[in-house]
C-alpha positions in Angstrom: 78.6 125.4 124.7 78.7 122.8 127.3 76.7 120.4 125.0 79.9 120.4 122.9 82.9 120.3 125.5 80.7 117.1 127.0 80.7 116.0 122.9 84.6 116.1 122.5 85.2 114.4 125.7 83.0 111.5 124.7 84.7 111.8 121.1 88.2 111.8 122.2 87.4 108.8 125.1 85.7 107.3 122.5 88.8 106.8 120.1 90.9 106.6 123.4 88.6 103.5 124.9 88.8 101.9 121.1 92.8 102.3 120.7 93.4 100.6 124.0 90.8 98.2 123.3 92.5 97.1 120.2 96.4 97.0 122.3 94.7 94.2 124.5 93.6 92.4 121.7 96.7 92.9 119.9 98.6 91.5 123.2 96.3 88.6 123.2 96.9 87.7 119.7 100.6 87.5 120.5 100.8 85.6 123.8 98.1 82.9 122.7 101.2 82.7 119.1 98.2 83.7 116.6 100.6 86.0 115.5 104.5 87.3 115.9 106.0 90.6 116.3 107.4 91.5 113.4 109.1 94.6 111.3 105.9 96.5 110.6 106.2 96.5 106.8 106.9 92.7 106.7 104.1 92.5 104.3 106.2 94.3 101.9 108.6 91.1 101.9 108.4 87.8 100.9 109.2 85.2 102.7 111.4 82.0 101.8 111.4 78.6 103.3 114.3 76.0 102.3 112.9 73.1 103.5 114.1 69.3 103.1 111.4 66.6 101.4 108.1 68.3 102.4 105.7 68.2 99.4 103.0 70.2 98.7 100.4 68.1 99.5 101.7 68.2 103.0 101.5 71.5 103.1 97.7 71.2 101.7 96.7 68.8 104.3 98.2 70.7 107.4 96.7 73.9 105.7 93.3 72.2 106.0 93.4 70.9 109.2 93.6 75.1 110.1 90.6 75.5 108.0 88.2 76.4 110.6 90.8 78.8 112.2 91.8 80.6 108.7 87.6 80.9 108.2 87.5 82.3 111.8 89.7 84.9 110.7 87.9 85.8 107.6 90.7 84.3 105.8 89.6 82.4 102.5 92.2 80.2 100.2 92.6 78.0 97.5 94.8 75.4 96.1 96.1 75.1 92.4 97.9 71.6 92.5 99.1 71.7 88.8 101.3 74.7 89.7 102.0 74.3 93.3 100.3 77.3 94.3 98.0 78.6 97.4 96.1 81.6 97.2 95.0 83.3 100.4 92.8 86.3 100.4 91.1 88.3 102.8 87.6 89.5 101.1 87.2 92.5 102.6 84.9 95.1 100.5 87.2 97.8 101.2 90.2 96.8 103.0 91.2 93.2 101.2 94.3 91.9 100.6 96.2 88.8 98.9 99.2 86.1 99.0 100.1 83.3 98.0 102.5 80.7 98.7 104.4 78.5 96.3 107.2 76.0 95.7 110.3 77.9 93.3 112.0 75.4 92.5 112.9 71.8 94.0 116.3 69.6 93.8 116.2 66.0 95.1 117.2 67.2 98.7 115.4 70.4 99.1 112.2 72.7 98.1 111.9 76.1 98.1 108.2 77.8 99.1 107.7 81.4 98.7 105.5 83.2 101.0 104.3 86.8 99.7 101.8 89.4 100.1 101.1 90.4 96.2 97.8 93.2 97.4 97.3 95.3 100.4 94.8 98.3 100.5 96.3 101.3 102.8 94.2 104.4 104.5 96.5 107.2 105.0 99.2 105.1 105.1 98.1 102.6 107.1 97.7 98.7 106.6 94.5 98.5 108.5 94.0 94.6 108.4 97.8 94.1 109.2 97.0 91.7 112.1 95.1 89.7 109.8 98.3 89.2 107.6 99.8 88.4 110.0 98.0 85.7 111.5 97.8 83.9 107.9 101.7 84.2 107.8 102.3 83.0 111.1 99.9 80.4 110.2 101.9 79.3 106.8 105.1 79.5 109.0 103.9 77.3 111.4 102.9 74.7 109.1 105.6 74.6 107.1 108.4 74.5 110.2 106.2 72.0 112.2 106.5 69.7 108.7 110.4 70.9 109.0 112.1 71.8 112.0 115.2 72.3 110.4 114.1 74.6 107.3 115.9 77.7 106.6 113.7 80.7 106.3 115.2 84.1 105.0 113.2 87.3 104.0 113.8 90.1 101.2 111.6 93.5 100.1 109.2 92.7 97.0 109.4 95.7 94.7 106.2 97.1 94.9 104.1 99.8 92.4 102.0 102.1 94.7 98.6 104.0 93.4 97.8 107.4 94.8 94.4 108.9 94.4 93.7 112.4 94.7 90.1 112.0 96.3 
């Protein structure tokens, strides 16, 4: 009997030890600016940046220069220049997700760049790599407003299609 009151104790400081654990990081992660509070479904909106004159390959060559940082992370992606398109993924055998970022549409003056998570995998109804996602989107935003200071960012929900399983 003892032998399992000593077990639960260790269980429950266990999970205790491992929640505060992850809050330090957590904190760490947002005074160091790897990533910004947000609304904690801001994965389930997109994110879109007016910006004047920045081109793609701008974009591409600061993305690059974070290349070692992004791989740190576990954080893979990949250009398509023809369509003005960069895919970033997490490969994660259970828990991976997807976005991707890409220029709307463009006038003379302005370009528009859409920021969106288009895959997430939930446990009980919880995002466990959400940190993750958010480091790659604080990531794209900082790039993007570094290369304009003045661009106009705005957010709206992404209709989404959920799968349930049973087992």
């Amino acid at each position: 009997m003892i032998f399992f009151i000593i077990l639960c104790v260790c269980v429950i400081g266990g999970f205790i030890a491992m929640i505060v654990i992850g809050k330090i990081i957590e904190n760490k992660m947002y005074d160091s600016g790897e990533m910004l509070k947000r609304e904690k479904d801001f994965y389930k909106k997109r994110e879109i940046f007016i910006t004047k004159n920045i081109k793609f390959t701008d974009i591409i060559n600061s993305l690059s220069k974070q290349k070692e940082y992004l791989d740190k992370n576990h954080i893979k992606y990949e250009e398509d220049k023809n369509y003005e398109l960069i895919r970033f993924n997490h490969p994660n055998y259970k828990y991976d997700w997807n976005a991707k970022l890409y220029c709307k549409k463009g006038d003379d003056e302005n370009n528009v760049y859409v920021f969106e998570f288009t895959h997430w995998v939930s446990s009980n109804g919880v995002v466990v790599t959400v940190n993750l996602m958010n480091v790659c989107l604080t990531t794209v935003e900082k790039i993007l407003l570094e290369l304009d200071p003045d661009a106009k960012v705005s957010s709206e929900y992404i209709k989404t299609k959920t799968k349930t399983s049973f087992l």
